[in-house]
PAZAPA-4460 file (N, C-alpha, C; in steps of 0.05 Angstrom, whole numbers, plus 32768, in hexadecimal, padded with zeros to 4 digits):
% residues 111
    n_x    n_y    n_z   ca_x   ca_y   ca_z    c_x    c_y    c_z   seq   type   mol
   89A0   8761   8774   89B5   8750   877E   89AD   8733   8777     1      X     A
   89C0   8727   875F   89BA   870C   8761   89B4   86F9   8785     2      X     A
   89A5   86E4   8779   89A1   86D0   878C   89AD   86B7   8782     3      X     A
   89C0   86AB   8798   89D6   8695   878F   89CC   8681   879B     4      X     A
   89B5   866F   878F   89AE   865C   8795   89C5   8648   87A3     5      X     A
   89E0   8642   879B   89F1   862A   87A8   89ED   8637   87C4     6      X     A
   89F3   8655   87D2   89FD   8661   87EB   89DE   8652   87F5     7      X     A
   89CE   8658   87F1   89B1   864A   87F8   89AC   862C   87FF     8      X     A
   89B9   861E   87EE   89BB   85FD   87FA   89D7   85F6   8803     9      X     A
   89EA   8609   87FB   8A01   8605   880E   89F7   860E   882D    10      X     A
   89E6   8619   8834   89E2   8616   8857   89D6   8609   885C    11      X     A
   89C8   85EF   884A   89BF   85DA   8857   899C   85D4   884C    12      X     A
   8995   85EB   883E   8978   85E7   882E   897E   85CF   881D    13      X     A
   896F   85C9   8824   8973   85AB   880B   895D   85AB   87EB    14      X     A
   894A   85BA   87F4   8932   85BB   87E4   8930   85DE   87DC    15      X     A
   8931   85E7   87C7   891E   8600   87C6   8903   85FB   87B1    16      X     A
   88ED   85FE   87BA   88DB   8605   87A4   88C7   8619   8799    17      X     A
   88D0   8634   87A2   88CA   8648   8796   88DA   8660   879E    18      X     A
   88D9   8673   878B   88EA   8688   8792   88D4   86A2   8793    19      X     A
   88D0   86B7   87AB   88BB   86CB   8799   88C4   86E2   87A5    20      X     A
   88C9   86EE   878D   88D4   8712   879B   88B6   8723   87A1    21      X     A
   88C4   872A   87B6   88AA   8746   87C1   88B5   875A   87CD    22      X     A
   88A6   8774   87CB   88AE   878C   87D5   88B3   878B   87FB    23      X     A
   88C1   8792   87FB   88CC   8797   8819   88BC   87AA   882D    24      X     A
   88B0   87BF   8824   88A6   87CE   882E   8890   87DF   8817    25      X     A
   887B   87CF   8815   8860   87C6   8807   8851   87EE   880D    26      X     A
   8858   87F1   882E   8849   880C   8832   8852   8829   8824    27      X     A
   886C   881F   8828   887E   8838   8817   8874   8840   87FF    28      X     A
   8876   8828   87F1   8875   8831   87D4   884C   8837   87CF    29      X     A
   8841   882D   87DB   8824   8831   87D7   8829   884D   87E0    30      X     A
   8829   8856   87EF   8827   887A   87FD   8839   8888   87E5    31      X     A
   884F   887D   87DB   885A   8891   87BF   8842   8893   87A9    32      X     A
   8837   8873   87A3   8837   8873   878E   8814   8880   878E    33      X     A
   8804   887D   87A5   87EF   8897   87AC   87FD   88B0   87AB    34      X     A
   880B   88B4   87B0   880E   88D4   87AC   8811   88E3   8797    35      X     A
   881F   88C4   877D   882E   88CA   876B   8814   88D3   8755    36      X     A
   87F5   88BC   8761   87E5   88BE   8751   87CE   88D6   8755    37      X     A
   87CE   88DE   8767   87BD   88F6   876D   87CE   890F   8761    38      X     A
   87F7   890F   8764   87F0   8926   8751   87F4   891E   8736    39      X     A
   87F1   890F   872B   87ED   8900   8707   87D2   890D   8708    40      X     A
   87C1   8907   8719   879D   8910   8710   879B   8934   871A    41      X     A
   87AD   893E   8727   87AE   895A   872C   87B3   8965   870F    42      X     A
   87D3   8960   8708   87D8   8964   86EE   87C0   8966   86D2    43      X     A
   87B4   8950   86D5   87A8   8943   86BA   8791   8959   86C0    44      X     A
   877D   8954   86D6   8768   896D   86DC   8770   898C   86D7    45      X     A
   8786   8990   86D6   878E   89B0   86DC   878A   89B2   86B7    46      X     A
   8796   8995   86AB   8793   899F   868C   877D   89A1   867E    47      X     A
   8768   898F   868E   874F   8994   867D   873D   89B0   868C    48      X     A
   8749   89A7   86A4   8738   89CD   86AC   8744   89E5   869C    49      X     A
   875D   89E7   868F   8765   8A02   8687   875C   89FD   866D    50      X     A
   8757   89E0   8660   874A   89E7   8643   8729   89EC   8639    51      X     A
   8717   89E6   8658   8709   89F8   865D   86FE   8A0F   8662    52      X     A
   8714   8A1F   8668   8718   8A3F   866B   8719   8A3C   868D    53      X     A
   871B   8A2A   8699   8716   8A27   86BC   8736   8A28   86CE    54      X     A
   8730   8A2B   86E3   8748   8A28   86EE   8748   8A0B   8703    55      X     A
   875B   89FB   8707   8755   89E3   871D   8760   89EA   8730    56      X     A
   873B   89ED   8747   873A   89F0   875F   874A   89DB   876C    57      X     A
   873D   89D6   8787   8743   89C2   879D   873B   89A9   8794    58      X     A
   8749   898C   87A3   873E   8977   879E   8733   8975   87B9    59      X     A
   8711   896D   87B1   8700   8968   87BF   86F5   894F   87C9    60      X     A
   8706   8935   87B3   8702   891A   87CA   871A   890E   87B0    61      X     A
   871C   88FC   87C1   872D   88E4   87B3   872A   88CA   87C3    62      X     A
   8731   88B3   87B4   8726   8895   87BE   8741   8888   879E    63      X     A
   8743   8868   87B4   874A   885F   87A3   8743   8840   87A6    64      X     A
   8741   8835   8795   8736   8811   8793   8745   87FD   87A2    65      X     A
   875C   8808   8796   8775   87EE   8792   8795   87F3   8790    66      X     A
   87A4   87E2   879D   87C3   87EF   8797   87CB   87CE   8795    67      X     A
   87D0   87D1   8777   87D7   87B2   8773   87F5   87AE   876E    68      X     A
   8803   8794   8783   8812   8786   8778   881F   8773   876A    69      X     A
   882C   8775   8759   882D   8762   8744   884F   8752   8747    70      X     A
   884E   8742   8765   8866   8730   8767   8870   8721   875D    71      X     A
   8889   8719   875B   888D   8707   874B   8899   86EC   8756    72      X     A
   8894   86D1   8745   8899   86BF   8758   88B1   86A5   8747    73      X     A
   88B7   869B   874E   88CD   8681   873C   88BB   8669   874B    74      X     A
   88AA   8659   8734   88AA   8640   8748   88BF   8632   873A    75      X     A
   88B9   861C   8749   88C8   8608   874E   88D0   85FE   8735    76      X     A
   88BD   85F4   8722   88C7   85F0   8704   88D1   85FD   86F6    77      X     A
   88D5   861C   86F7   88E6   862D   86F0   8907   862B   86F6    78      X     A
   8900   8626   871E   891C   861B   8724   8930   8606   8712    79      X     A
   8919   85F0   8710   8928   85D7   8708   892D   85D8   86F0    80      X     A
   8920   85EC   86DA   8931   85E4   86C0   8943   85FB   86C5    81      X     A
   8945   8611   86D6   8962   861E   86DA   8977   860B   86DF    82      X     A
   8974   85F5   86F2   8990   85EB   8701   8987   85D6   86E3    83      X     A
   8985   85CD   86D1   898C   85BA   86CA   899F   85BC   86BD    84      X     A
   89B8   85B2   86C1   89D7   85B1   86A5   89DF   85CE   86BA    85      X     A
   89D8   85D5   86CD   89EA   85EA   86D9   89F5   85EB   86EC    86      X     A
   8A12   85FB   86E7   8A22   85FE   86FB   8A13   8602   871B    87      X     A
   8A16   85F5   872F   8A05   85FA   874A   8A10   8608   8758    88      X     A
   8A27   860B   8750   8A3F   8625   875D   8A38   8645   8750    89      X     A
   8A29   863E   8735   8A2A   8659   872E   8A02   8655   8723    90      X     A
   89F4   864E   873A   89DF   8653   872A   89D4   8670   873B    91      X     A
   89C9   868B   872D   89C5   869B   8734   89A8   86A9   8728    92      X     A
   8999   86B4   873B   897F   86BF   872E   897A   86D3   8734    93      X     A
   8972   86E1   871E   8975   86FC   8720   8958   870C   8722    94      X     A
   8953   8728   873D   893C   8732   8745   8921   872E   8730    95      X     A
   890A   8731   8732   8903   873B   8715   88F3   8752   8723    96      X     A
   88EC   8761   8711   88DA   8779   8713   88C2   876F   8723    97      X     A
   88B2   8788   8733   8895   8786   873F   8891   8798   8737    98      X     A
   8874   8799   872E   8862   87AD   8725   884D   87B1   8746    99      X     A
   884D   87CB   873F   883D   87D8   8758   8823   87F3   8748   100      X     A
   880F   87EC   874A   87F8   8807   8734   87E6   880B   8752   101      X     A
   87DC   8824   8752   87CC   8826   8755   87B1   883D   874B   102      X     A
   879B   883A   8750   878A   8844   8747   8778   8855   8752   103      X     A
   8775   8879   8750   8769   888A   875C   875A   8899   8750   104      X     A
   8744   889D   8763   8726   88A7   8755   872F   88C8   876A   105      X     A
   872E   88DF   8759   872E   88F9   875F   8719   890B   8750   106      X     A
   871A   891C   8764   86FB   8931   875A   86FD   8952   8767   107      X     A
   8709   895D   8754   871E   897F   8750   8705   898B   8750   108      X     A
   8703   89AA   875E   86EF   89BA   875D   86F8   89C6   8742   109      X     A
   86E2   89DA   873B   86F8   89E7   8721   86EB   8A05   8727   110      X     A
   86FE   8A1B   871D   86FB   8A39   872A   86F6   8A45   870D   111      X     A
***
């Protein structure tokens, strides 16, 4: 959903100097995107165990480092060469992407 900068100083902001999108609910997506990565490393282990003639047992620990966000932000000089020569009725900015990684250490018995 655009953001309409005029509706923003039409209620009386006089100043904006940065704009920064962030995830709403930071826990959600960390608990998917762990889950998503333990079975990526289930998967990947099951392939090198069967091209060792093995079968992939149980996972017997997992850990992970880090679950990084990568927000994004508008400062303020970004702002100002947007409004320059622009309509203030129609200036509009649009979401940008967040990157979210994280990184997991797993260790599969093998049968």
């Amino acid at each position: 959903m655009p953001l309409n900068i005029s509706k923003i100083t039409g209620a009386g902001v006089s100043e904006v100097s940065s704009i920064a999108f962030t995830l709403q609910d930071k826990n959600l997506y960390r608990s998917r995107l762990l889950a998503q990565a333990v079975e990526n490393a289930r998967q990947q282990a099951a392939v090198v165990a069967n091209a060792g003639g093995r079968t992939l047992g149980n996972l017997l620990s997992a850990s992970f480092s880090s679950v990084n966000y990568m927000e994004r932000s508008m400062p303020r000089m970004m702002l100002n060469k947007m409004a320059v020569g622009a309509d203030a009725a129609s200036t509009e900015i649009e979401a940008r992407n967040i990157s979210v990684s994280v990184n997991v250490q797993t260790c599969f018995a093998l049968q």
